[in-house]
Structures are given as structure tokens and as C-alpha cells.
C-alpha positions in Angstrom: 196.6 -126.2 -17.8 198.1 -124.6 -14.5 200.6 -126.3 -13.0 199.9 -127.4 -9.0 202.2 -126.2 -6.6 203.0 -130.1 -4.5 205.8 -131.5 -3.3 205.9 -133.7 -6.8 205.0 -130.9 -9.5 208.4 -129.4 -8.5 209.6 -130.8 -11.1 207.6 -130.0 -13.9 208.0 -126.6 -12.3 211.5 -126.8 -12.8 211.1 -127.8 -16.6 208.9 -125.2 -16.9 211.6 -122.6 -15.5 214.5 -124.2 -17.7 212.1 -123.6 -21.1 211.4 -120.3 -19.8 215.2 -119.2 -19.4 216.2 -121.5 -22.7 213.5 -119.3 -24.8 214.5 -116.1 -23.1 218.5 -116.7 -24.2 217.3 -117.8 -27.9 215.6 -114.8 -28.7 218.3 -112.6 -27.3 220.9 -114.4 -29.2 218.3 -114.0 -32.3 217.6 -110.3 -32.1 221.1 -109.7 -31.6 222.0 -111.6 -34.9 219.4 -110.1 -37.3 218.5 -106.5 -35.7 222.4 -105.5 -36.0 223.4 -102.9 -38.1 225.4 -104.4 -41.3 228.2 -102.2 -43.2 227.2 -103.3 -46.3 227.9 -101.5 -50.0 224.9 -101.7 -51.3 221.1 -102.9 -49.9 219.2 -105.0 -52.0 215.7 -104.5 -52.4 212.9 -105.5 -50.1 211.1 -109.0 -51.1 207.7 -109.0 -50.9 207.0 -111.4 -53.6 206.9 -115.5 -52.2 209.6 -118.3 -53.5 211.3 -115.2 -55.7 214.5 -115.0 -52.8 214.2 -119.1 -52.6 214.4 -119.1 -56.3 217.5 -117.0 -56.2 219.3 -119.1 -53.5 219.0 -121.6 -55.6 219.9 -120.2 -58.6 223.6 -119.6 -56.5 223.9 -123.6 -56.5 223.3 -126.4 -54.3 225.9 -125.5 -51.7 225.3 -121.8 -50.9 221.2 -122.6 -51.4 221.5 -125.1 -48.5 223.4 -122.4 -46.1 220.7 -119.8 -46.9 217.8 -121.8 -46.8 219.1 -123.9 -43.8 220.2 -120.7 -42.1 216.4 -119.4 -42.3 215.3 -122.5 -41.6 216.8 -123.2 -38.6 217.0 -119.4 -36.9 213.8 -120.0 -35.2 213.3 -123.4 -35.5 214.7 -124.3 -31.8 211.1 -122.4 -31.1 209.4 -125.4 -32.1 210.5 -126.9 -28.5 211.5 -124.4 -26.8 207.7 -122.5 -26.9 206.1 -125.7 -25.5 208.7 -126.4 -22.9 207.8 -123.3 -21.5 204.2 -123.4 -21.5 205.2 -127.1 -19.3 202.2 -128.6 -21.1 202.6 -132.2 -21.1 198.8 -133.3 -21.7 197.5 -131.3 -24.5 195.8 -131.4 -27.4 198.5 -132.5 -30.3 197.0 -129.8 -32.8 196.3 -127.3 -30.2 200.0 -127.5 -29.2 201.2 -127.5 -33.1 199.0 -124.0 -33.4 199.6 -122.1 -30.8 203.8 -122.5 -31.5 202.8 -122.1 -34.9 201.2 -119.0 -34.4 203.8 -117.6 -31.9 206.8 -119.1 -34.0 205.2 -117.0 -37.1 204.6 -114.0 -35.0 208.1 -113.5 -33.9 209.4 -114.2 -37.1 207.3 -111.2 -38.3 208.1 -109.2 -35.6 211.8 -109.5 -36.6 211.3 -109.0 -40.3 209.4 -106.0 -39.2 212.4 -104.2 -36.9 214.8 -104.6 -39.5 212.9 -102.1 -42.0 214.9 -99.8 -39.2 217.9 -101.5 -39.0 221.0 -100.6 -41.6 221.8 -103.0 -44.2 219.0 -105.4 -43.0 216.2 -106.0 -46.0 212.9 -107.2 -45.5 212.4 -110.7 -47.0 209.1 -112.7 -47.2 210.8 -115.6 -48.1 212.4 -115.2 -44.0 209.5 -115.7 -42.8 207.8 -118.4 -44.5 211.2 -120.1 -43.8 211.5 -119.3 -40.0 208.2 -120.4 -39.6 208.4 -123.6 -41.5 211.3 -124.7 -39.0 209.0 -124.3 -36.3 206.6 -126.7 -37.8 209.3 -129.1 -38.7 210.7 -129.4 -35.3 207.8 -129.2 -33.4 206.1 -132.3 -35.5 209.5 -134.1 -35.1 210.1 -133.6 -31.5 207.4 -132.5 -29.2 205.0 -135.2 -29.6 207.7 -137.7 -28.9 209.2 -136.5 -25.9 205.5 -135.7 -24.6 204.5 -139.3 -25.1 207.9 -140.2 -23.4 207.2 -138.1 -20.4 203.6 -139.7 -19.8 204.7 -143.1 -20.3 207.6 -142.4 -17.6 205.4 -141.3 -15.3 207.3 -137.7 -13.7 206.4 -136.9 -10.1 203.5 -134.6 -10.2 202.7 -135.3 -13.6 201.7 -138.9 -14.1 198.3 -137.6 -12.0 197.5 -134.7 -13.8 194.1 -134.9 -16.1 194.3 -134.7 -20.0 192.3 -131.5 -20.4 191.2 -128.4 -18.5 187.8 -129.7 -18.3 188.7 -132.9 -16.4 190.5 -130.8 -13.9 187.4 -128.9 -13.6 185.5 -131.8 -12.8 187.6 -133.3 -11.0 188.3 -130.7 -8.4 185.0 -129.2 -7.6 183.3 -130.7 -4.9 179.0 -131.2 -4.8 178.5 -128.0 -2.2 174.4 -128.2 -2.5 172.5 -125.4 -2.6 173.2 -122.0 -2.2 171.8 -120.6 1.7 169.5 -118.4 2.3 168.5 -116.5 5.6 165.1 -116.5 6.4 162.8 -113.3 7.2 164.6 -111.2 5.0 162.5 -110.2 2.1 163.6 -108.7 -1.1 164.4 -105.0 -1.8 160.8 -103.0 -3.9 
């Protein structure tokens, strides 16, 4: 749903343009941690199998399992609120919301896991992205459908009018214009 340019939507305009440059700096700040070259000794190999590199973070113990997992866990998980923010959606679809971050959440995770086959001493690891994109789920259920229901209820300039769904907006703002004109005497082409 588009946003309408009035003196009141300025400020979903604004929160719009905040998500936009929050989600911007995130995946800078991401790219630049994982597609960096590493000076490493040796490179392990790729994982392609699922669990098998959760398995082995666990196998180190509890406390250098929870900084692995947690670190893949949380890399993308600020996506989760920052993907929504900037699409400035605040009547949509719960489920609609949850897949369409899901799917972009997942698709950038892949995307990374995918430049690093070209970056030194970075290994491609399944496990990464299942990870990544589980944070995105886990924030995203936790936190977007509050602070959407907390927006409605508190009513924003140029939001607490806006419809729920595109097809009220269609509805809503197309007049009855009657039938189409015609000019008379003109008779149609053999």
C-alpha cells in the first residue's frame, strides 16, 4: 500500500525513510563482516549437509555453541524489523508481512553464503543460512506485530485514516464517473 503524500502522512514518510537508511547501514555493516577476506591456516570444508555444523557447535560446549549459534542467529536477525519498517506498512496482512521478510530475509542470507565461495578463508555453510533466516522469523513474530498494533491503536497523523488493504483503497477512492461518451455521427472503421 502506497503511502499518500498529505500534510499528515509526513510522518509515516519519515518512518519509511528512517527504515530505509537503518536497512541500508545493516547490510553494509554485514557484507563488510562476512565477504572480508580472512588469513586463516587452513579452510575447512564447505557444509552442505543440514544440523551437521549445529551439531559440531555443540559438540565444542555450551558456551562456545551459544556464541556461534547466537552469532548466526542474530547477523540478520535485525532484518526481521528493519525489512517492514521500510516497506512503512502499518495495515497488512500479518502472514503476508511474515512472508515477504521471510523470503527477503532468506534471500540475502543466500546471497551472502553465495559471495563468500569467492572470498578467502570464508566457507560455505548451510547451517548459516537456516540460522540467519530463523532470526528473521524470530524477531519479526516477536516484534512487528506488536509495534504495528501499537501504531494503529495510537492513531499517527496520516495513518489512523488509511484503509486495511489495497482493495479498500481501491474502493474507496474511485468515484461513480457513469458511462463512457461517445460522439455521435461517427460510424465505425470497415
Amino acid at each position: 500500500m502506497g503511502v499518500r503524500h498529505s500534510s499528515d502522512g509526513q510522518t509515516v514518510i519519515h518512518f519509511r525513510a528512517a527504515g530505509v537508511t537503518l536497512l541500508v547501514a545493516h547490510l553494509l555493516f554485514v557484507g563488510w563482516l562476512t565477504l572480508r577476506p580472512l588469513d586463516v591456516p587452513w579452510i575447512t570444508a564447505a557444509n552442505f549437509e543440514p544440523l551437521a555444523g549445529i551439531r559440531a557447535d555443540l559438540a565444542l560446549g555450551p558456551a562456545e555453541a551459544a556464541r556461534r549459534i547466537g552469532g548466526a542467529l542474530f547477523l540478520l536477525a535485525p532484518l526481521g524489523v528493519l525489512l517492514p519498517m521500510a516497506g512503512g506498512r502499518i495495515f497488512v496482512s500479518p502472514w503476508v508481512s511474515l512472508l515477504r521478510t521471510v523470503a527477503a530475509g532468506a534471500l540475502i542470507s543466500l546471497a551472502i553464503e553465495l559471495g563468500q565461495t569467492g572470498v578467502p578463508g570464508q566457507v560455505v555453510d548451510i547451517d548459516s543460512l537456516l540460522l540467519n533466516t530463523t532470526g528473521v522469523v524470530l524477531v519479526h513474530l516477536l516484534v512487528v506485530p506488536l509495534c504495528r498494533a501499537r501504531l494503529r491503536r495510537r492513531g499517527l497523523p496520516g495513518v489512523r485514516d488509511l484503509p486495511c488493504y489495497r482493495h479498500e483503497t481501491r474502493l474507496r477512492d474511485e468515484a461513480p464517473q457513469g458511462s463512457t461518451p461517445t460522439i455521435t455521427g461517427v460510424g465505425l472503421a470497415p
